[in-house]
Jmol script that loads the backbone (N, CA, C; Angstrom):
load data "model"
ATOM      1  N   UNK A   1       0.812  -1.188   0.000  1.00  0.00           N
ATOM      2  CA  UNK A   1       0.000   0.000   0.000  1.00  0.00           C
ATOM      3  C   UNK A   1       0.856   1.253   0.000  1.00  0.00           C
ATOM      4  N   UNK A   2       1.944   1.584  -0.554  1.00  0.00           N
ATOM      5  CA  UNK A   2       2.578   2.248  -0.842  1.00  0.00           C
ATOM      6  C   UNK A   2       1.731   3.763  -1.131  1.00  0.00           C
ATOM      7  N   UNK A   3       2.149   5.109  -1.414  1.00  0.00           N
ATOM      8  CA  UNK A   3       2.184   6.207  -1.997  1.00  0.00           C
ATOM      9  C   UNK A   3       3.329   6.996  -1.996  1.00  0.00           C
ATOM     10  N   UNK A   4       3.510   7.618  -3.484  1.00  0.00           N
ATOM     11  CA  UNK A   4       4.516   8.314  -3.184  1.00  0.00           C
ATOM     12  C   UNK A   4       3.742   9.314  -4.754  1.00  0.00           C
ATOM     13  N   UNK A   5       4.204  10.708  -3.650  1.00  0.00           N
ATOM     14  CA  UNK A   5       3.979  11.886  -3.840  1.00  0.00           C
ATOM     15  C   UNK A   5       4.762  12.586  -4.275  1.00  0.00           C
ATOM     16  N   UNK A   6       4.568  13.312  -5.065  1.00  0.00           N
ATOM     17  CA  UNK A   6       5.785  14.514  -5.903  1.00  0.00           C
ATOM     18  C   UNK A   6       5.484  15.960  -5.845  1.00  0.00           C
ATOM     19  N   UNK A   7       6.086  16.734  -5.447  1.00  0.00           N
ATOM     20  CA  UNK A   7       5.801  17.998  -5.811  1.00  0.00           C
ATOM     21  C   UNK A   7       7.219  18.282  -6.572  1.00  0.00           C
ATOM     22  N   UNK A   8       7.103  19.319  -7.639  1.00  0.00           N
ATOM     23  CA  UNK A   8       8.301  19.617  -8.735  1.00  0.00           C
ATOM     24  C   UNK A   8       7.826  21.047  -8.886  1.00  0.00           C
ATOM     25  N   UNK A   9       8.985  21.905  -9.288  1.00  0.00           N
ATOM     26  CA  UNK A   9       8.959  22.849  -9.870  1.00  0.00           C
ATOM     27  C   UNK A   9       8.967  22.879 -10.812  1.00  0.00           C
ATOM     28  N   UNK A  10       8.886  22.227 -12.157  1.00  0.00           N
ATOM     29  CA  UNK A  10       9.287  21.986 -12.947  1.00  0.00           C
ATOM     30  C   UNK A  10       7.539  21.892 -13.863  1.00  0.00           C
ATOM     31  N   UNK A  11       7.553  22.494 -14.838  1.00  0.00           N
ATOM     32  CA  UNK A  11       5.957  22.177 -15.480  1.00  0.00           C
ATOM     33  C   UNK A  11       6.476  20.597 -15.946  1.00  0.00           C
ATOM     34  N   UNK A  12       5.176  19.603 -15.796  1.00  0.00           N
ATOM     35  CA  UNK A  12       5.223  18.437 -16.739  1.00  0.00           C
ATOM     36  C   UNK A  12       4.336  17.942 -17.249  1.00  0.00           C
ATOM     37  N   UNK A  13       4.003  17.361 -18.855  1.00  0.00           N
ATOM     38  CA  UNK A  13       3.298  17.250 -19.536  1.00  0.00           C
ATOM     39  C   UNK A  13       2.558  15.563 -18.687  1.00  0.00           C
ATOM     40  N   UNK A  14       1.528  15.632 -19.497  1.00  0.00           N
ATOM     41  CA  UNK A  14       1.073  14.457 -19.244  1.00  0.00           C
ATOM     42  C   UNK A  14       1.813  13.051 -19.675  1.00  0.00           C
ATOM     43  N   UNK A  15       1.912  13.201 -20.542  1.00  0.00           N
ATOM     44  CA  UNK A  15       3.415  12.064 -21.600  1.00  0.00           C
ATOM     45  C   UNK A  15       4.401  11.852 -20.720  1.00  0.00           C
ATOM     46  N   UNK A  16       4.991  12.461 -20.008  1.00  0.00           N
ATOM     47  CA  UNK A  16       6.425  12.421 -18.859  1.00  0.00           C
ATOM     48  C   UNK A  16       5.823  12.264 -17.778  1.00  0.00           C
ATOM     49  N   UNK A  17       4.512  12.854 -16.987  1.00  0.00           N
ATOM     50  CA  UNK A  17       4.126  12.386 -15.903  1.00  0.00           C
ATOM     51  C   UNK A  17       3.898  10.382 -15.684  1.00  0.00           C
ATOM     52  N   UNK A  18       3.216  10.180 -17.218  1.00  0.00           N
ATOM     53  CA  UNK A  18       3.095   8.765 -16.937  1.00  0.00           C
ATOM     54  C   UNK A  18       4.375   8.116 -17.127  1.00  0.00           C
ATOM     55  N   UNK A  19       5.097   8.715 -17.895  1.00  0.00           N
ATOM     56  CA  UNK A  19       6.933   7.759 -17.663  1.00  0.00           C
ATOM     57  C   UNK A  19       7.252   7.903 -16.366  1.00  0.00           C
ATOM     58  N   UNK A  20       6.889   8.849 -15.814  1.00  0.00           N
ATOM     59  CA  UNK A  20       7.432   9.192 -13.988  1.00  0.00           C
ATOM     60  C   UNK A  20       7.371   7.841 -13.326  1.00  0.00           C
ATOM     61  N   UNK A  21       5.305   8.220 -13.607  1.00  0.00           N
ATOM     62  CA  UNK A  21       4.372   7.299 -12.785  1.00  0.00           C
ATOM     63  C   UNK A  21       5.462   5.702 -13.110  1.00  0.00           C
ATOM     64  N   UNK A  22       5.244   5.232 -13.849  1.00  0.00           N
ATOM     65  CA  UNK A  22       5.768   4.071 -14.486  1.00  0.00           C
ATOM     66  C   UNK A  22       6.870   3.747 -13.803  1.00  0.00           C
ATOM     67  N   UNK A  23       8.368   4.679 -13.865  1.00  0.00           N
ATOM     68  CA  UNK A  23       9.361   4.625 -13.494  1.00  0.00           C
ATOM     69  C   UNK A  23       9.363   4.692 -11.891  1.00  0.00           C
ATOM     70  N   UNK A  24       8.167   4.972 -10.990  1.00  0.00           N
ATOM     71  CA  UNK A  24       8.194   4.945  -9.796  1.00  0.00           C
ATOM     72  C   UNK A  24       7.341   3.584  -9.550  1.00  0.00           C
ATOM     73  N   UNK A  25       6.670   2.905 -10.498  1.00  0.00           N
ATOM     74  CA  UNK A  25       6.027   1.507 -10.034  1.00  0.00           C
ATOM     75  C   UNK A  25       6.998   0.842 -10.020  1.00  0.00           C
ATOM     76  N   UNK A  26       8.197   0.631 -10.804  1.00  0.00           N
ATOM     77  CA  UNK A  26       9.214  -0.229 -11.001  1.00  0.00           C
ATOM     78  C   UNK A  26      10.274  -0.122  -9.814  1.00  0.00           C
ATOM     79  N   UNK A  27      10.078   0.820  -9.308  1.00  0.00           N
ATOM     80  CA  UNK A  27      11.365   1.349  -8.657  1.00  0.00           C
ATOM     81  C   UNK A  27      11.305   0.963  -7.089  1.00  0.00           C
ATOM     82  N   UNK A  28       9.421   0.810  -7.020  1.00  0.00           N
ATOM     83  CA  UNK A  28       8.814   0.753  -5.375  1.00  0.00           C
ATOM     84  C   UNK A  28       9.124  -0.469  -5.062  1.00  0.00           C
ATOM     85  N   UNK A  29       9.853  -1.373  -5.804  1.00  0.00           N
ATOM     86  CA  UNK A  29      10.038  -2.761  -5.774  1.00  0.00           C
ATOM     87  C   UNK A  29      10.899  -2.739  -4.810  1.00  0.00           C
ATOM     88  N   UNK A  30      12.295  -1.802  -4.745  1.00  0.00           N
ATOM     89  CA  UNK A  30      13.245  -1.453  -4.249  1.00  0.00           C
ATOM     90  C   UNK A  30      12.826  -1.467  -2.336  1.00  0.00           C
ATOM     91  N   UNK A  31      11.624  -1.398  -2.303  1.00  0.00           N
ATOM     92  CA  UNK A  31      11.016  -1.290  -0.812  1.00  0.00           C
ATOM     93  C   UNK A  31      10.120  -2.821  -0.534  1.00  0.00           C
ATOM     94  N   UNK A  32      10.237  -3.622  -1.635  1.00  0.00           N
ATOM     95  CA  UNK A  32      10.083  -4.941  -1.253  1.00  0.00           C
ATOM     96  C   UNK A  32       8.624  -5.168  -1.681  1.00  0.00           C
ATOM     97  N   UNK A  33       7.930  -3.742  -2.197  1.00  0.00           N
ATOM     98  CA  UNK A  33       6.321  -3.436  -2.601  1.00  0.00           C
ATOM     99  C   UNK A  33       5.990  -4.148  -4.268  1.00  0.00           C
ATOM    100  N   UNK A  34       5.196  -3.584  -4.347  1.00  0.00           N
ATOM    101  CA  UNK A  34       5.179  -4.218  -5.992  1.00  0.00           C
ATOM    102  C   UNK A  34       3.938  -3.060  -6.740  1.00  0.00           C
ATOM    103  N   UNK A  35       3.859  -2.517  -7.566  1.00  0.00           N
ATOM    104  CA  UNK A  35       3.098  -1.434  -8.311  1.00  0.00           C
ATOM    105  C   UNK A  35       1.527  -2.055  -7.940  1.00  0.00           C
ATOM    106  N   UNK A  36       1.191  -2.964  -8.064  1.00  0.00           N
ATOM    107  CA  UNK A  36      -0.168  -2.991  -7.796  1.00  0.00           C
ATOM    108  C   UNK A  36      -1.176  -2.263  -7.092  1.00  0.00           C
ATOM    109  N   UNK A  37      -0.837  -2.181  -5.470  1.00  0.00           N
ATOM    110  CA  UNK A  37      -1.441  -0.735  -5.224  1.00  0.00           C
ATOM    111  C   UNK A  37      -0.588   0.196  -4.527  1.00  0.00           C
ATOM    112  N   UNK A  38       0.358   0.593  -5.969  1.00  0.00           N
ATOM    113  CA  UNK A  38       0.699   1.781  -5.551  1.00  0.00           C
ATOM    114  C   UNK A  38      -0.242   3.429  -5.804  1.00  0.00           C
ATOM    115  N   UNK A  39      -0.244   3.772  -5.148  1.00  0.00           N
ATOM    116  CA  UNK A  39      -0.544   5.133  -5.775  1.00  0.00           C
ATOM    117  C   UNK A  39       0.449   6.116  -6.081  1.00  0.00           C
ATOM    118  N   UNK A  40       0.272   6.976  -6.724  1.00  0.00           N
ATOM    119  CA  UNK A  40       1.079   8.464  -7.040  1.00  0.00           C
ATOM    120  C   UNK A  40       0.440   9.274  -7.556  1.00  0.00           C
ATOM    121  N   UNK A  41       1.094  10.178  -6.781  1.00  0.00           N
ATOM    122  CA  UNK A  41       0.847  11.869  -7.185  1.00  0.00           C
ATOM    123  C   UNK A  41       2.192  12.665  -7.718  1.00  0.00           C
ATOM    124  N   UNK A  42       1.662  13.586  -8.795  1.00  0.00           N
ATOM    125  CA  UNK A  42       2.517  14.414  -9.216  1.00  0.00           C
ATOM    126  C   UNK A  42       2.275  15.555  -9.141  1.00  0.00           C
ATOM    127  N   UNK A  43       2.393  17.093  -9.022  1.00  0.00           N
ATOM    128  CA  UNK A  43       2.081  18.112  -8.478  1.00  0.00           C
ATOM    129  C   UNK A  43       3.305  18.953  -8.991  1.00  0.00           C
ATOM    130  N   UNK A  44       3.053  19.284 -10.267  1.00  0.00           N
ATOM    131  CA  UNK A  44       3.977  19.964 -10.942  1.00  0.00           C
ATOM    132  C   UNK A  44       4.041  21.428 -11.069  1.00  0.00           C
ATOM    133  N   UNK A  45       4.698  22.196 -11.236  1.00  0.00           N
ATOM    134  CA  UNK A  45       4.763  23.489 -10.960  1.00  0.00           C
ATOM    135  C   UNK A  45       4.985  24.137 -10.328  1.00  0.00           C
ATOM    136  N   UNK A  46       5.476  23.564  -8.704  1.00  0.00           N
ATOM    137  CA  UNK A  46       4.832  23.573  -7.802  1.00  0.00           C
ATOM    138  C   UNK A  46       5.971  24.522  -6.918  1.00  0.00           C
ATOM    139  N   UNK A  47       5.488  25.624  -6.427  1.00  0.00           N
ATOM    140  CA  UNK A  47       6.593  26.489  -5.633  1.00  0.00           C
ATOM    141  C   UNK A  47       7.383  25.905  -4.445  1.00  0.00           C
ATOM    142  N   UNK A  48       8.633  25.759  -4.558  1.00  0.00           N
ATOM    143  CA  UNK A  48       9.631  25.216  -3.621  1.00  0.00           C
ATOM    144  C   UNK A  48      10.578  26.341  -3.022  1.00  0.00           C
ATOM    145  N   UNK A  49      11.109  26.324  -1.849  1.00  0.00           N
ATOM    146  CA  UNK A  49      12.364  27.112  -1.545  1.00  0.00           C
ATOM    147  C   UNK A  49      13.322  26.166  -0.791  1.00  0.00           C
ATOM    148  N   UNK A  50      14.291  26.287  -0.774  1.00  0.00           N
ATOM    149  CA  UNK A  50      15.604  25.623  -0.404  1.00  0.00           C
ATOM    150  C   UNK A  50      16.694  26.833   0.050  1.00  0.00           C
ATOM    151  N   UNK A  51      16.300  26.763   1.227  1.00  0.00           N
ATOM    152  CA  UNK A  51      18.054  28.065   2.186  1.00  0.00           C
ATOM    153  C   UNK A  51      17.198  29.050   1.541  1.00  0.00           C
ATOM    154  N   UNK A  52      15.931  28.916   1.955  1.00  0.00           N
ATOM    155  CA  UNK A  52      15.308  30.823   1.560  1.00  0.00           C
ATOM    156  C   UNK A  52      15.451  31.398   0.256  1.00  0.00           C
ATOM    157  N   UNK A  53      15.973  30.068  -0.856  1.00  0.00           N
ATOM    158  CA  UNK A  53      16.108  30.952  -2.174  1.00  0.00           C
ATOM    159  C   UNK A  53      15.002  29.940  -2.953  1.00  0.00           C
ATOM    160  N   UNK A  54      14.484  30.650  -3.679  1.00  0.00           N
ATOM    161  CA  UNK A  54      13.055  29.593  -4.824  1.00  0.00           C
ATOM    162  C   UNK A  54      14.182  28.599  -5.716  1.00  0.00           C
ATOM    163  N   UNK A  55      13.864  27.846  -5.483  1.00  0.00           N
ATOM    164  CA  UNK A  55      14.149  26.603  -6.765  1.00  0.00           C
ATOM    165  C   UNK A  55      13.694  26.936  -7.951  1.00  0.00           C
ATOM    166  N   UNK A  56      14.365  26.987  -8.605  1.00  0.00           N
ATOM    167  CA  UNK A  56      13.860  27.054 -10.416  1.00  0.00           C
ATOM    168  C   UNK A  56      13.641  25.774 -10.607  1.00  0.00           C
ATOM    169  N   UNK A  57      14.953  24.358 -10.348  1.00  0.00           N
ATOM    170  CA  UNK A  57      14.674  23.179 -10.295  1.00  0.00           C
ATOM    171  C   UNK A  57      14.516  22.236  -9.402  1.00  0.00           C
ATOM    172  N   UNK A  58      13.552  21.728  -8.542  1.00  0.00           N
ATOM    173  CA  UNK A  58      13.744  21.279  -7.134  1.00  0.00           C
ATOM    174  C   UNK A  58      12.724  20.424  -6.908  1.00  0.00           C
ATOM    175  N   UNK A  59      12.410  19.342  -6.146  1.00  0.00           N
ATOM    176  CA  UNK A  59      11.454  18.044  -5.911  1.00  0.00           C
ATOM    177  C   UNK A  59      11.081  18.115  -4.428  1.00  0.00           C
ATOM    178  N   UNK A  60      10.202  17.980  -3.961  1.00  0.00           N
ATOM    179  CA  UNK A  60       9.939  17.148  -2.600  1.00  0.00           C
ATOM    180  C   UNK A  60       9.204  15.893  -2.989  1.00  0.00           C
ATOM    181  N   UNK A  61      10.051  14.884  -2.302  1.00  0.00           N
ATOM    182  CA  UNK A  61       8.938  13.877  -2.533  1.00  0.00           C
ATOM    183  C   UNK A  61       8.699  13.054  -1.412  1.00  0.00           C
ATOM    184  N   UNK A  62       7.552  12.460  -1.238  1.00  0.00           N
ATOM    185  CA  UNK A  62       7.065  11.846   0.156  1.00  0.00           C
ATOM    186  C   UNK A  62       6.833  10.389  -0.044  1.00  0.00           C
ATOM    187  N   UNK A  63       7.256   9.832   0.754  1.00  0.00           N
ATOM    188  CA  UNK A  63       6.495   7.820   0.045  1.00  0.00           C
ATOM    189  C   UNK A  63       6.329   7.297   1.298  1.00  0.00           C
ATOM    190  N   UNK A  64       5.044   6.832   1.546  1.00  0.00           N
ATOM    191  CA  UNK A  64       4.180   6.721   2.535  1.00  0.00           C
ATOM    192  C   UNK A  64       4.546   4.905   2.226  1.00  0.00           C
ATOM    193  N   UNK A  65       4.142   4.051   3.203  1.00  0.00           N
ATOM    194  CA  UNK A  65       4.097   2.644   2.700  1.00  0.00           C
ATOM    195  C   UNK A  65       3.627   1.833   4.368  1.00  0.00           C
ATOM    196  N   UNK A  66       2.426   0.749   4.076  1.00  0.00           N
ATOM    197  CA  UNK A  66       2.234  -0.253   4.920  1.00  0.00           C
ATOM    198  C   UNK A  66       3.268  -0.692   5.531  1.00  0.00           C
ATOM    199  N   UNK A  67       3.300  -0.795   6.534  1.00  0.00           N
ATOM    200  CA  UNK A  67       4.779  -1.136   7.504  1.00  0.00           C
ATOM    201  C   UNK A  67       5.782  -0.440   7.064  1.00  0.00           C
ATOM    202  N   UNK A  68       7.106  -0.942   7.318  1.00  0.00           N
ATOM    203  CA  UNK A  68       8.691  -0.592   6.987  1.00  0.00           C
ATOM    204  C   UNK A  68       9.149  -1.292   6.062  1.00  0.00           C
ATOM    205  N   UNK A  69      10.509  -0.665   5.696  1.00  0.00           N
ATOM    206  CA  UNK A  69      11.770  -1.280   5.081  1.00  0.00           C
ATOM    207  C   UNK A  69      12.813  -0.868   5.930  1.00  0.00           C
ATOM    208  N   UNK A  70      13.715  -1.581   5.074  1.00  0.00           N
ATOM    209  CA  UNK A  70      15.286  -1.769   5.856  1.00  0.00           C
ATOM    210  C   UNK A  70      15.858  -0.089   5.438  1.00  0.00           C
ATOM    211  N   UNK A  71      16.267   0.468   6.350  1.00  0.00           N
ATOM    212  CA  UNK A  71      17.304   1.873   6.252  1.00  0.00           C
ATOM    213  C   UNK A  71      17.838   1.586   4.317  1.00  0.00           C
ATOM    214  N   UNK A  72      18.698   0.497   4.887  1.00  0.00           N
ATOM    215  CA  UNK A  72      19.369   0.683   3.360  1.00  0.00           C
ATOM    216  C   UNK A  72      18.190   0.585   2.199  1.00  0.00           C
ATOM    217  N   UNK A  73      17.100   0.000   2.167  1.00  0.00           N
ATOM    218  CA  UNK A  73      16.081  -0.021   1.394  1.00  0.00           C
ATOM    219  C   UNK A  73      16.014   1.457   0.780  1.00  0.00           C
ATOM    220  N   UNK A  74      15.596   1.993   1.885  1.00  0.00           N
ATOM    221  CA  UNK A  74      15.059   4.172   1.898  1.00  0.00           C
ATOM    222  C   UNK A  74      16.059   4.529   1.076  1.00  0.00           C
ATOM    223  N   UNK A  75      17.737   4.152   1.885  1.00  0.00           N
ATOM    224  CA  UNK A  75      19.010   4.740   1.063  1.00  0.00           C
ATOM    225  C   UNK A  75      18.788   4.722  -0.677  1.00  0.00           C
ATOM    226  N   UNK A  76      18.614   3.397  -0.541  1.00  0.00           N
ATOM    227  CA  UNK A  76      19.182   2.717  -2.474  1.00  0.00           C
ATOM    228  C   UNK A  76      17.853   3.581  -3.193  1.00  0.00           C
ATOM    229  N   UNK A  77      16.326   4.023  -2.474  1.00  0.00           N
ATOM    230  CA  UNK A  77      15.376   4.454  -3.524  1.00  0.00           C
ATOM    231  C   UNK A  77      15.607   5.973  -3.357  1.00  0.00           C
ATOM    232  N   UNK A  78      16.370   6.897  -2.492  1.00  0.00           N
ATOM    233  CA  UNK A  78      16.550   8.109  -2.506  1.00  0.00           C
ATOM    234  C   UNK A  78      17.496   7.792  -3.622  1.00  0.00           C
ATOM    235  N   UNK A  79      18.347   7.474  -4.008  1.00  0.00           N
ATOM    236  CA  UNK A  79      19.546   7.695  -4.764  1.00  0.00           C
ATOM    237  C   UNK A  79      18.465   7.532  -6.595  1.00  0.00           C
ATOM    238  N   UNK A  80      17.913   6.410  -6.161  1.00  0.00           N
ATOM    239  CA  UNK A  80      16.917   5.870  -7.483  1.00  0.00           C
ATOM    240  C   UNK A  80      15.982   7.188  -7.818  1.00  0.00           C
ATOM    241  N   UNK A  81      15.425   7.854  -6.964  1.00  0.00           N
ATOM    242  CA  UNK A  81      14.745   9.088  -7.379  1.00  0.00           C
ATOM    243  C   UNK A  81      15.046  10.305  -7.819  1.00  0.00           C
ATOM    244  N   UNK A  82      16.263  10.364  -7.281  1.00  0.00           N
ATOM    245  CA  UNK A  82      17.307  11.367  -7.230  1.00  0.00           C
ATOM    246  C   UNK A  82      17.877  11.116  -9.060  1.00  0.00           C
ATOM    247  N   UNK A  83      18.030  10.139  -9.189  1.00  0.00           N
ATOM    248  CA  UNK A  83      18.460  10.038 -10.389  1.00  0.00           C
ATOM    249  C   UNK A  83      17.957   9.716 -11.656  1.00  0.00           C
ATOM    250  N   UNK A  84      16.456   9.764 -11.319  1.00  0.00           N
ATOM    251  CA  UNK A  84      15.110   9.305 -11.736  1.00  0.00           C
ATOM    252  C   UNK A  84      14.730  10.807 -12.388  1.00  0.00           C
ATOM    253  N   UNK A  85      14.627  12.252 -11.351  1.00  0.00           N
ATOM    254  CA  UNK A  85      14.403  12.953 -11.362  1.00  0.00           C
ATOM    255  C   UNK A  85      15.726  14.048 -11.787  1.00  0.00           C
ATOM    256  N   UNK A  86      16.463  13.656 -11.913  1.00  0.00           N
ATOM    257  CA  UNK A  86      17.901  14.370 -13.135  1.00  0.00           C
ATOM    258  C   UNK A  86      17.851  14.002 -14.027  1.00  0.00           C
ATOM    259  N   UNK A  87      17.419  12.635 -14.405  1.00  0.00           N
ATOM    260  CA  UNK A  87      17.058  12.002 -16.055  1.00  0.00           C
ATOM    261  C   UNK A  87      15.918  12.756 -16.540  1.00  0.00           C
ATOM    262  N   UNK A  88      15.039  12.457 -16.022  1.00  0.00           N
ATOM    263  CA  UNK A  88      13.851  13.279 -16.904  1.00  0.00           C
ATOM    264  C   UNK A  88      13.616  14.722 -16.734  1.00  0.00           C
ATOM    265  N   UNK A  89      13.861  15.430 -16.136  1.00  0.00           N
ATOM    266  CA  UNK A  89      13.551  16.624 -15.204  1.00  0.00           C
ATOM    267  C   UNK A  89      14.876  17.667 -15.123  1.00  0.00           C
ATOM    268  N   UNK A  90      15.645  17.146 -15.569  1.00  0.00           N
ATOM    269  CA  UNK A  90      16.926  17.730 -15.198  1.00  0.00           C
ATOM    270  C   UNK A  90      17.153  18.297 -13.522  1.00  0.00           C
ATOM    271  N   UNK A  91      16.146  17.814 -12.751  1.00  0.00           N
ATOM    272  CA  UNK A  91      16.649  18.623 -11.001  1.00  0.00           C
ATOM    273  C   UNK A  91      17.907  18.345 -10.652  1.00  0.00           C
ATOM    274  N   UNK A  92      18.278  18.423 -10.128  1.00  0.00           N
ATOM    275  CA  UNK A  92      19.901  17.814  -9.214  1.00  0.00           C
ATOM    276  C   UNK A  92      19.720  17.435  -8.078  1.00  0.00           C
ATOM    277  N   UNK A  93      20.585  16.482  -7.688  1.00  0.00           N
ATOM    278  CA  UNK A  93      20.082  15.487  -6.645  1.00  0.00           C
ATOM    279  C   UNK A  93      20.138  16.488  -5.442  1.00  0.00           C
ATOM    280  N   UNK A  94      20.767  17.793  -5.582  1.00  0.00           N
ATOM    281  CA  UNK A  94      20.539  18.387  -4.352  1.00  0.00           C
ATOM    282  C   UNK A  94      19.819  19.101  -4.209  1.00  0.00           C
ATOM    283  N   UNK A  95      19.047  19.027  -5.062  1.00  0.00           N
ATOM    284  CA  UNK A  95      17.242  19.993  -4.704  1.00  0.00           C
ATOM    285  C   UNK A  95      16.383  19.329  -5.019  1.00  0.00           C
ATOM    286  N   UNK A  96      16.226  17.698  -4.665  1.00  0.00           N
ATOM    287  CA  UNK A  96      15.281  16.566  -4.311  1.00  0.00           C
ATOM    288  C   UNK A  96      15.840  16.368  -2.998  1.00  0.00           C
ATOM    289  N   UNK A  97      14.130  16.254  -2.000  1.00  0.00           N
ATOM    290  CA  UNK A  97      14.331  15.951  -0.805  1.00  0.00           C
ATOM    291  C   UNK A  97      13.465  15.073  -0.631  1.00  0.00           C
ATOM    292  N   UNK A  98      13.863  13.981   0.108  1.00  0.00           N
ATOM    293  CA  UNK A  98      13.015  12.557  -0.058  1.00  0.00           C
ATOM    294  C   UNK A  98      12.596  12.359   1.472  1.00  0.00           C
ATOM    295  N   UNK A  99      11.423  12.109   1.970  1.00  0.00           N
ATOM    296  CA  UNK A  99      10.963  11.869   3.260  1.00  0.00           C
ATOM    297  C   UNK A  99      10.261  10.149   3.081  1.00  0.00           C
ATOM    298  N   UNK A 100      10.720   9.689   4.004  1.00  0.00           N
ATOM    299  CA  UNK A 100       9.764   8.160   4.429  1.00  0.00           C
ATOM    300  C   UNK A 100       8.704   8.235   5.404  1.00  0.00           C
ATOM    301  N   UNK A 101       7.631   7.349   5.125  1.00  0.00           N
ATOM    302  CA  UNK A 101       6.611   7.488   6.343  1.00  0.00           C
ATOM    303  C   UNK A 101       6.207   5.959   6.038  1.00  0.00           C
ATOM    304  N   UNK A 102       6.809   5.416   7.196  1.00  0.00           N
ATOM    305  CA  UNK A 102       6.306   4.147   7.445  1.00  0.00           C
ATOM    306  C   UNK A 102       4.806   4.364   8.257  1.00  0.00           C
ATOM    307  N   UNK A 103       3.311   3.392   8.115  1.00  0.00           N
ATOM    308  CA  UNK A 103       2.312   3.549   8.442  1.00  0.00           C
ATOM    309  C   UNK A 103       2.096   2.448   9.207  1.00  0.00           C
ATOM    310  N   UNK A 104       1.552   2.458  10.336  1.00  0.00           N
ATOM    311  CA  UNK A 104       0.914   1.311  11.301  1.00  0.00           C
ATOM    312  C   UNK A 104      -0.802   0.724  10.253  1.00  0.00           C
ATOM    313  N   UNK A 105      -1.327   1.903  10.475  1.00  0.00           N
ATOM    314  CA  UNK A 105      -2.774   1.326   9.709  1.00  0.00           C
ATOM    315  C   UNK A 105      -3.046   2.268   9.045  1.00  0.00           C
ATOM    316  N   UNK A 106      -3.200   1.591   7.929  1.00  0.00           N
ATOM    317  CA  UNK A 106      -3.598   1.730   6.224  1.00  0.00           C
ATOM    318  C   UNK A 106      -4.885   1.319   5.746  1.00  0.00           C
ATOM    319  N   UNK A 107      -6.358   2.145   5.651  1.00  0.00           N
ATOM    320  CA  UNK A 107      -6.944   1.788   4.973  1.00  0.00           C
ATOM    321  C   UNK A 107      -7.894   1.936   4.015  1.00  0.00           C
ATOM    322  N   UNK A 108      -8.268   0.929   3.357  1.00  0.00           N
ATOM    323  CA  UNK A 108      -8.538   0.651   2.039  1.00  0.00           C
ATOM    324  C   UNK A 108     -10.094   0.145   1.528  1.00  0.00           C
ATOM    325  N   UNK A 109     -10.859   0.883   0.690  1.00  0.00           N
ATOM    326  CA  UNK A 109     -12.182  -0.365   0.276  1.00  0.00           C
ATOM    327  C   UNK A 109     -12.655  -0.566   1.207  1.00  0.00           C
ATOM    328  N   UNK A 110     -12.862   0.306   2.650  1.00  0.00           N
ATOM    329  CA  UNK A 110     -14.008   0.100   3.718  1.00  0.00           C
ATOM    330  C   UNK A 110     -13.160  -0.491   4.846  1.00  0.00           C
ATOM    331  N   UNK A 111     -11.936  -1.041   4.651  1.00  0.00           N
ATOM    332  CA  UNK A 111     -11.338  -1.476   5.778  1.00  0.00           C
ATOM    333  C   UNK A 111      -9.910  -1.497   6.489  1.00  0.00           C
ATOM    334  N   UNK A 112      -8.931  -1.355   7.458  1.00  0.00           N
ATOM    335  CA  UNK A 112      -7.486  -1.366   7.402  1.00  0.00           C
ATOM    336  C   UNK A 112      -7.329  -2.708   7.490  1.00  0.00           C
ATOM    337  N   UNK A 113      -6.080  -2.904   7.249  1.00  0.00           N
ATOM    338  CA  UNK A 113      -5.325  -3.929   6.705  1.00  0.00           C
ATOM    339  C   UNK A 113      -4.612  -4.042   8.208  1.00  0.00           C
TER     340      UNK A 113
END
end "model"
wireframe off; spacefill off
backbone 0.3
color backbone group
């Protein structure tokens, strides 16, 4: 039950949002999840500041998920987003900031899990 959320400064078309989307189902694997129900959000345009100065190019992104992963799990998919989001997007890995939120109860279709 994964989510992971994007906010970008960056305008993005619909065509690159779904390569995103795509490239973040493949990637959630990395947390032991599998795309099925993942969700995502993208939130493009979106005003950022970093040390009090606006980002021209810059990410926050959030990934929520049913239970935990291993530290190094979080490590290997910050680096994967980070470089996810310099490929398509041109940001730099130092104006993507990646937060984890492991969840106790998650729920879904009328009920938690």
């Amino acid at each position: 039950m994964p989510f992971i959320d994007s906010k970008i400064t960056v305008p993005v078309n619909a065509e690159l949002k779904e390569e995103l989307k795509s490239e973040m189902g493949k990637l959630i694997s990395t947390l032991g999840k599998s795309e099925t129900y993942l969700m995502v959000g993208i939130e493009d345009a979106y005003d950022l500041w970093l040390g009090g100065k606006k980002l021209e190019k810059g990410a926050y992104v959030s990934v929520s998920l049913y239970g935990n992963a291993p530290s190094d799990s979080y490590d290997k998919l910050t680096g994967q987003i980070c470089n996810l989001f310099a490929d398509k997007l041109g940001i730099p890995g130092d104006a993507v900031y990646v937060t984890y939120h492991p969840v106790a109860d998650w729920g879904w279709n009328g009920r938690n899990f």
